[in-house]
Wavefront OBJ file of the C-alpha trace (Angstrom):
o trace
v 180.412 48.959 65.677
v 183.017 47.156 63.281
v 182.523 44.243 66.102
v 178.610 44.012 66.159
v 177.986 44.360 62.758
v 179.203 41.105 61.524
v 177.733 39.168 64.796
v 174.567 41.474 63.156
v 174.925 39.690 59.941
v 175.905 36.070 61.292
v 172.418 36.266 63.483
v 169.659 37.823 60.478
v 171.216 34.944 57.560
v 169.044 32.709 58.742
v 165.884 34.275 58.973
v 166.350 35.585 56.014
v 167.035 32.202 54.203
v 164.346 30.802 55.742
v 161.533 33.741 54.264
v 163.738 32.969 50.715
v 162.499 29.468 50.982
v 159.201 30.628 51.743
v 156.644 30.100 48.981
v 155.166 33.808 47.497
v 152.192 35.241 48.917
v 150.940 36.426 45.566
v 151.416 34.489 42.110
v 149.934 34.963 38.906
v 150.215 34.904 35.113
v 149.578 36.761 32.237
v 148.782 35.253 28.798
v 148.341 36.751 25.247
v 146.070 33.876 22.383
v 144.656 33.568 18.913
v 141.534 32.814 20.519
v 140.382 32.168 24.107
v 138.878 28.770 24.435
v 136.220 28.784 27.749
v 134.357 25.795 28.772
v 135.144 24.487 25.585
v 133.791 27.530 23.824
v 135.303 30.299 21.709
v 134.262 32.936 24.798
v 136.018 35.402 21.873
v 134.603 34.077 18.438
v 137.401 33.841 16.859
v 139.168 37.095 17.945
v 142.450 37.646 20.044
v 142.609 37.573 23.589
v 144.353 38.230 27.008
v 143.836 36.984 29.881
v 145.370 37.349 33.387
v 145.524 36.418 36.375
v 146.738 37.116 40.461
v 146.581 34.555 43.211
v 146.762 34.988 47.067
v 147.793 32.229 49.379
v 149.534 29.280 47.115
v 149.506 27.416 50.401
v 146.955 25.424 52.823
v 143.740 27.496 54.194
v 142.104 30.476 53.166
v 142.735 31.816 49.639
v 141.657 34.130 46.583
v 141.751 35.096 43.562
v 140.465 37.586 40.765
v 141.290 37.701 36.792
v 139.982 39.023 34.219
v 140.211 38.029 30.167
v 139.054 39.635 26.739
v 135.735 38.161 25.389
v 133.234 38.943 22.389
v 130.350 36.821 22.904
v 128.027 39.438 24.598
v 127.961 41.984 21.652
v 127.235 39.100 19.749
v 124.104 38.140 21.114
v 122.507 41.380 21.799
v 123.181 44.171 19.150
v 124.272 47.636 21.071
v 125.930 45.977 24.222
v 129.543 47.004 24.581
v 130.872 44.116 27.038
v 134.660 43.299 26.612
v 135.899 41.982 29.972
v 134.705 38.955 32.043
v 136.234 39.591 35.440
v 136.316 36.570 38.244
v 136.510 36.552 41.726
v 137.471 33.774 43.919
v 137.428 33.255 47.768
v 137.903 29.547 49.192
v 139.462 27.076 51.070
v 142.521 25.476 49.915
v 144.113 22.147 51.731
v 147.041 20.446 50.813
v 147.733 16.238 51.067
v 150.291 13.615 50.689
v 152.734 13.906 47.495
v 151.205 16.516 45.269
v 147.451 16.482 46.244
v 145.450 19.388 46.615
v 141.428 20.133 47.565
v 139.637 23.354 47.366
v 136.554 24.314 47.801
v 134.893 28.121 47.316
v 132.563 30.582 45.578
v 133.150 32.005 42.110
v 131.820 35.708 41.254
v 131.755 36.029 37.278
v 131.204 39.704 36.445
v 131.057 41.070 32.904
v 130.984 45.072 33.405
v 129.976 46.917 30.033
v 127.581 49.109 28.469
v 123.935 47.250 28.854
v 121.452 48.371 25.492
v 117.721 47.667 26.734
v 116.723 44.734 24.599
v 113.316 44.125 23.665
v 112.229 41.262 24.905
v 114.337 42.395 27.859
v 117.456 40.304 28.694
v 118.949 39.520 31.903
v 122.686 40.361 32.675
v 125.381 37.462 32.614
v 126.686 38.037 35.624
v 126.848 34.136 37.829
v 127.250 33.117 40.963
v 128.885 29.716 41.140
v 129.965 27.181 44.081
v 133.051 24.918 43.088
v 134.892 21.823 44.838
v 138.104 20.838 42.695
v 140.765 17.315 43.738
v 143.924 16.899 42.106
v 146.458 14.281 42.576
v 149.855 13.901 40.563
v 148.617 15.450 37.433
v 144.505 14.111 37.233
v 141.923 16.404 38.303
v 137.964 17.448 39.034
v 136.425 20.301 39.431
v 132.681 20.906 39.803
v 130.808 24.212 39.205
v 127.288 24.941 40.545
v 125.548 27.918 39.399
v 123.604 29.168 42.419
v 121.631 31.866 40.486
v 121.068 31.884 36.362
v 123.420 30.800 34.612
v 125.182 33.439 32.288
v 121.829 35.266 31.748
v 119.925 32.044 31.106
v 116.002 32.588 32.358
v 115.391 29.554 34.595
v 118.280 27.916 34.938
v 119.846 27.748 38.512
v 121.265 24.567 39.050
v 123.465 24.175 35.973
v 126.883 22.636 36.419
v 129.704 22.603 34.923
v 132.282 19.270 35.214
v 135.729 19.783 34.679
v 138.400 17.134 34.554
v 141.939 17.103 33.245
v 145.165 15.152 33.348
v 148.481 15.905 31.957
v 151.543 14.182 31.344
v 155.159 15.428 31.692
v 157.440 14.343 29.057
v 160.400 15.664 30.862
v 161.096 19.426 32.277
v 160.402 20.902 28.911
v 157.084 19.089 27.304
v 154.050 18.351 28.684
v 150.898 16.449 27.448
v 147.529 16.984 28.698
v 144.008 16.284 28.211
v 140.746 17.903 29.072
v 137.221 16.473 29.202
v 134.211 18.923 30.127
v 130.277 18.488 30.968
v 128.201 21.385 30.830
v 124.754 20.489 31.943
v 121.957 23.197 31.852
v 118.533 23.038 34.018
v 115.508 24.549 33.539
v 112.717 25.742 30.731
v 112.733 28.814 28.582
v 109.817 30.799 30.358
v 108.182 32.165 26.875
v 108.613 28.543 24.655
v 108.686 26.468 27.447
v 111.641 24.352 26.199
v 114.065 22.355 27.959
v 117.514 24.681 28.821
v 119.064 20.958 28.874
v 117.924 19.934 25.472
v 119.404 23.198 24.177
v 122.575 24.352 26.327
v 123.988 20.833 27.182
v 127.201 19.716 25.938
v 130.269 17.626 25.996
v 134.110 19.156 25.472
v 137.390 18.118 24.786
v 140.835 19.413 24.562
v 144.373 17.487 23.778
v 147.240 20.130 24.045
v 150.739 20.275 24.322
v 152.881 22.603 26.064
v 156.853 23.853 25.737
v 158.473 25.539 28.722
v 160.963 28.283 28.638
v 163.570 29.755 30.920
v 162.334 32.544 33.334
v 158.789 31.439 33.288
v 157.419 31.541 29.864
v 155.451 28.841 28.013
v 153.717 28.068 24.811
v 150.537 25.653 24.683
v 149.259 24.692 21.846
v 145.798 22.700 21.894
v 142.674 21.407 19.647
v 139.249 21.560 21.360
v 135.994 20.352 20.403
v 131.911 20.282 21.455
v 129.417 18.289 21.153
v 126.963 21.407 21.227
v 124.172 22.178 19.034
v 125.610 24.426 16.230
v 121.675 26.248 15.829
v 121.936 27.090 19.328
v 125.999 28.124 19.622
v 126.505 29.793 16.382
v 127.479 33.656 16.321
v 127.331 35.507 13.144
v 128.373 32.505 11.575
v 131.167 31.273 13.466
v 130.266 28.097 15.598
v 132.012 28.878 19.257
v 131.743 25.172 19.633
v 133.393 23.614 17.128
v 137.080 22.544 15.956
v 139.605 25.236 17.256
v 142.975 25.375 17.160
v 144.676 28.120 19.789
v 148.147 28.828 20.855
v 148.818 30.398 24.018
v 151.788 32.187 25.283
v 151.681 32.488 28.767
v 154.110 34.336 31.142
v 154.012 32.933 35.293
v 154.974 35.462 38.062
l 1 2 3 4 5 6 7 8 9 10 11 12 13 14 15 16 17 18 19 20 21 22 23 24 25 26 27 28 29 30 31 32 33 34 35 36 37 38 39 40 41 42 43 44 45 46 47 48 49 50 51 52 53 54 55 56 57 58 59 60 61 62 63 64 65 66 67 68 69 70 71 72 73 74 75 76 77 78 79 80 81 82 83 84 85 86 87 88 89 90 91 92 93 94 95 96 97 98 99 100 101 102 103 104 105 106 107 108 109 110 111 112 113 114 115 116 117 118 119 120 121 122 123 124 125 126 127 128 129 130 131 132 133 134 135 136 137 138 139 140 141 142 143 144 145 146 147 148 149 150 151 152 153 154 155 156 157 158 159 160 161 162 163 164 165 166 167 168 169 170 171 172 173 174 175 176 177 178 179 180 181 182 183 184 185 186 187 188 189 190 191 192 193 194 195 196 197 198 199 200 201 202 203 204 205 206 207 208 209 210 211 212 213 214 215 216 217 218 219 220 221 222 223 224 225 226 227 228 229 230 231 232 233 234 235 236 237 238 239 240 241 242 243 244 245 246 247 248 249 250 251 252 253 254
């Protein structure tokens, strides 16, 4: 036995450097903010957030993924709702090319579970179902996001889209730059006015940020965003969710 074990040992080293070098199965993040900045909106008006975040599958082929984040604009908008928590599910295709480009391709489920209050003139639930294709290459990216039923609760308006594109710029191993232009294009009419959801819910965002990274995962972003949305249409008890923020996010990657 004092023969075999070492031979044992000698044999099983390099399978088991070679599932060390292995990428993880599961990855994620968790972050903690002064206020969570969605789609170039302030998804909490004003308030702190979380937000966090699991991924299966950082490789080639199929893939998921499900997180969930603090938000306050429901409650806002209809009196007596108790909705919290935006949870969002993933499931997609991911492939992987040349020297640092990536494609994916999938369906996104955004859920807000809560307490509903029957509104009168009665109002639909959030709750979207979205088709996405995203490219990246060496720090530049697109992403595309179809609504393929309403559109957060919006009457009439299947077919919005949301473009997303972003680049960022490492400094060296401890700053980054980046940079962040959005589209959010809305279809459809209001049923009872008869008003163009384009005229009313269409916008243009930015963000510029800057991020510091830490030993053992941890970073700190801090960024500026900004609409071009129509302040009598986005603002919430006063606060306009589209205009100037400034956030700070300290995020923690596992």
């Amino acid at each position: 036995m004092r023969i075999c074990l070492p031979i044992i040992c000698a044999c099983l080293a390099p399978i088991a450097l070679a599932r060390a070098d292995e990428p993880n199965l599961f990855y994620g993040y968790v972050q903690l903010m002064n206020n969570y900045i969605g789609r170039g909106l302030s998804q909490s008006v004003g308030d702190p957030s979380w937000q966090a975040e699991i991924d299966a599958n950082p490789g080639s082929g199929l893939y998921g993924n499900l997180s969930a984040v603090h938000i306050g604009w429901i409650d806002k908008i209809h009196p007596g709702d108790s909705v919290h928590t935006e949870v969002d599910g993933v499931l997609g295709w991911r492939e992987l090319f040349g020297h640092g480009g990536e494609f994916k391709a999938g369906v996104l489920q955004l859920q807000f579970p809560g307490r509903y209050r029957l509104q009168s003139p009665p109002a639909s639930r959030p709750d979207t179902t979205e088709v996405f294709a995203y490219i990246g290459w060496n720090g530049v990216s697109a992403r595309l996001n179809y609504d393929v039923t309403d559109s957060f609760g919006t009457p009439d308006s299947r077919g919005s889209w949301y473009l997303d594109t972003n680049a960022t710029h490492a400094l060296n191993d401890e700053w980054s730059l980046g940079a962040h232009v959005g589209r959010r294009q809305s279809r459809g009419h209001d049923p009872a006015s008869g008003a163009s959801n384009a005229a009313q819910f269409s916008y243009t965002d930015y963000k510029a940020s800057i991020t510091r990274f830490f030993p053992h995962g941890f970073n700190v972003t801090l960024m500026h965003t900004w609409t071009t949305a129509d302040p009598a249409i986005y603002t919430l008890n006063r606060y306009f969710v589209g205009g100037h923020h400034t956030s700070v996010v300290l995020e923690k990657d596992f």
